[in-house]
N, C-alpha and C positions, 0 to 999 in steps of 0.2 A: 628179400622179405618185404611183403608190402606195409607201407605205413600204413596206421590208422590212426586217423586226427580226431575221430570221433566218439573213441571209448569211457573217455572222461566225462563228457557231459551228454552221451547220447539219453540218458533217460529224461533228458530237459528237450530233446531235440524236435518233438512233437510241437510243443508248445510254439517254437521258429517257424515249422513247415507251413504251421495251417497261416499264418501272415504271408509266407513264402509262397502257396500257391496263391491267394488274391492276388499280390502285386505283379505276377506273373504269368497268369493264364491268359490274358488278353494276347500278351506281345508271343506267346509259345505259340496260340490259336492261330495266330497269323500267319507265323514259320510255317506250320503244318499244312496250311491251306494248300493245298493242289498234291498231298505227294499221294503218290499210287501205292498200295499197296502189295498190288500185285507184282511188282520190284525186288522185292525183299524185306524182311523184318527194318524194323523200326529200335534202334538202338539207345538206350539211354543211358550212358555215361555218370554213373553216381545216382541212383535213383535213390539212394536215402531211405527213407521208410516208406517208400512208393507214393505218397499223394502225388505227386507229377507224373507218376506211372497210371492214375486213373484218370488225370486230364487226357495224356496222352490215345489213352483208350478208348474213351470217350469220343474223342475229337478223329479218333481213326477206326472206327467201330470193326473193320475186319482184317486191320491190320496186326500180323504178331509184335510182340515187342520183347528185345534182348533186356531185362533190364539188371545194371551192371552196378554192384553195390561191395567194395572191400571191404567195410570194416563190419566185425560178427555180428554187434548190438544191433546196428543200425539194421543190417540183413535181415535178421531174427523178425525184425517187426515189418519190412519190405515182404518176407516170407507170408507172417502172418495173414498182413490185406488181401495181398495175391491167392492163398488158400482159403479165405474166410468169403472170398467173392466168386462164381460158377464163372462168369465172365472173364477174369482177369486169369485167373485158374487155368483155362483153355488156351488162352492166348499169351500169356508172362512165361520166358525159361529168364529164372534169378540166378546167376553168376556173381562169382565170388574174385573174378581177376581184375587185377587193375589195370588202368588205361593203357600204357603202353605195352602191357605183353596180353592185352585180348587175344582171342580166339575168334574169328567172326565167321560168316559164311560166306561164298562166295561175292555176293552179290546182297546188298543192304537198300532199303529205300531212302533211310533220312537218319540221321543223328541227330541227339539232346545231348549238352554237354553243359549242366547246369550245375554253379558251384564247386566247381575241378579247377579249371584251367591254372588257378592263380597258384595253385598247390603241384603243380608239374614245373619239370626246370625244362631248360631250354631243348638239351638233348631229349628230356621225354616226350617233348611237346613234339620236337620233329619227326620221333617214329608214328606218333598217335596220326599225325598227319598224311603222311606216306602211307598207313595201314589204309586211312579212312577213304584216302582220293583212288587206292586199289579199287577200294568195292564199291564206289556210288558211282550212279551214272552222272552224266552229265545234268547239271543242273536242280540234283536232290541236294537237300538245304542239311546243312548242320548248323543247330540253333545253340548258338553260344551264349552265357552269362557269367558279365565280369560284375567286379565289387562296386567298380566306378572310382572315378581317380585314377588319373595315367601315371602319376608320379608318387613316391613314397611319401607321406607326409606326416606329421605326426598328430594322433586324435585324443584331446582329453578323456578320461573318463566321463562315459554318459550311459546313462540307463535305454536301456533299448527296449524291455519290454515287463510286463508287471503283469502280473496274471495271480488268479486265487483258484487252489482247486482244496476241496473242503474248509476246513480252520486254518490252512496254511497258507500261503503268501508268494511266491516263487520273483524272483529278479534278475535280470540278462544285464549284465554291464559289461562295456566294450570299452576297449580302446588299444593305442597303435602306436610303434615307436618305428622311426626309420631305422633300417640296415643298412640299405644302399642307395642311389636313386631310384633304383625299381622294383624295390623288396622292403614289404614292411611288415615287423613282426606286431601281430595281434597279439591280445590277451583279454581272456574273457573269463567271467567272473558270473555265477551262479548261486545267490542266495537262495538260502530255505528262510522264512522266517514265520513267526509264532507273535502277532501280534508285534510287539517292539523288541522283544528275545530274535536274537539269529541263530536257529538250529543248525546249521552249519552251511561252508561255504563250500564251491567245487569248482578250481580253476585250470584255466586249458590254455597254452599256448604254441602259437603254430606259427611259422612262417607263409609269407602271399605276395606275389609276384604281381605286379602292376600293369597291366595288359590291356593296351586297346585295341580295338577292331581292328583298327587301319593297320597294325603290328601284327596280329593274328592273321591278318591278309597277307601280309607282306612276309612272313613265315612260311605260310602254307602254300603260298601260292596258287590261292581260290582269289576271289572277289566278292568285298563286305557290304551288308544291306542293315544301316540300322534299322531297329522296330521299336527302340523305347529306353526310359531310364531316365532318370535326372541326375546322377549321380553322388546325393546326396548315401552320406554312408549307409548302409543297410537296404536302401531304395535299388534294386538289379537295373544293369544296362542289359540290354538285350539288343542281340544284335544274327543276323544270317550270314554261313560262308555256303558261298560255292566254286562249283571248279566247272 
């Protein structure tokens, strides 16, 4: 059965993405520079509620794109964009399987793997890898984004993001306990609130695997190209494998 880490607070999850694509369309735009499209589809690994599915498009104007989304909520609204646009519509098949038991085609031109990684363990990470270096040619890019932080550490409570949509108030609070050296458990905490009333809360906790580049490299056995990241919590590292 596949997990879904994002059922709980997917109806907040908008509010994330539209931060999520600014600080990451730069270093994505890079990755994508040069691939062909005539290769094969363009795969995205977690495309969430698709904004990175219209960077992608965007930046690859006649390229198809696989885009790969398990959990329902999150799909639902990934579905929506993709049908509410003629463009995307033509070019998006939305799939529902998760990373390591994809179905692909023969032959892919690039992979996005934005937001995954740290939520696969070791074993899954090694089939995803083995699937992905079957079908890309030599030297098509899979643009990876890790959390930043190589090591588990543990993170206070801090507000990450404040937002108002009507009378209402909306708040993202994070924070991180370690498991292991290279596993740390999140939890994340979503206020409704009404002025100084808290309409209610909605908390999510998930496990996240601490992964650098150079580890990802030395896994897969591609060769890493950073492109960006400070590693400040919330800030994405961005990084390119190839083979």
């Amino acid at each position: 059965m596949v997990t879904d880490f994002y059922s709980t607070s997917a109806e907040f999850y908008e509010m994330v993405a539209e931060r999520h694509v600014r600080t990451s369309v730069g270093p994505l735009a890079t990755a994508l520079r040069g691939v062909d499209p005539a290769l094969g589809p363009v795969v995205e690994i977690g495309a969430g509620t698709g904004r990175l599915t219209r960077v992608i498009a965007d930046r690859l104007p006649t390229a198809r794109i696989i885009a790969v989304e398990p959990s329902t909520p999150m799909r639902a609204v990934l579905t929506s964009r993709v049908l509410a646009d003629a463009d995307l519509r033509r070019r998006v098949d939305v799939v529902a399987q998760a990373a390591p038991e994809l179905r692909l085609p023969d032959r892919i031109g690039a992979v996005v793997v934005f937001g995954v990684l740290g939520h696969l363990g070791e074993e899954d990470r090694a089939r995803l890898w083995e699937l992905l270096r079957s079908r890309l040619p030599e030297g098509a890019p899979i643009a990876v984004e890790l959390m930043g932080g190589h090591r588990a550490r543990r993170i206070e409570p801090i507000r990450m993001l404040r937002e108002t949509i009507g009378t209402q108030t909306y708040e993202w609070w994070t924070s991180a306990e370690v498991r292991t050296p290279t596993l740390m458990r999140w939890r994340t905490t979503w206020k409704v609130l009404s002025g100084a009333e808290t309409l209610r809360e909605v908390e999510d906790v998930y496990d996240w695997a601490t992964l650098s580049l150079e580890g990802l490299a030395a896994e897969s056995g591609m060769t890493a190209r950073h492109l960006g990241g400070s590693g400040v919590p919330g800030s994405p590292e961005i990084g390119v494998l190839t083979r």
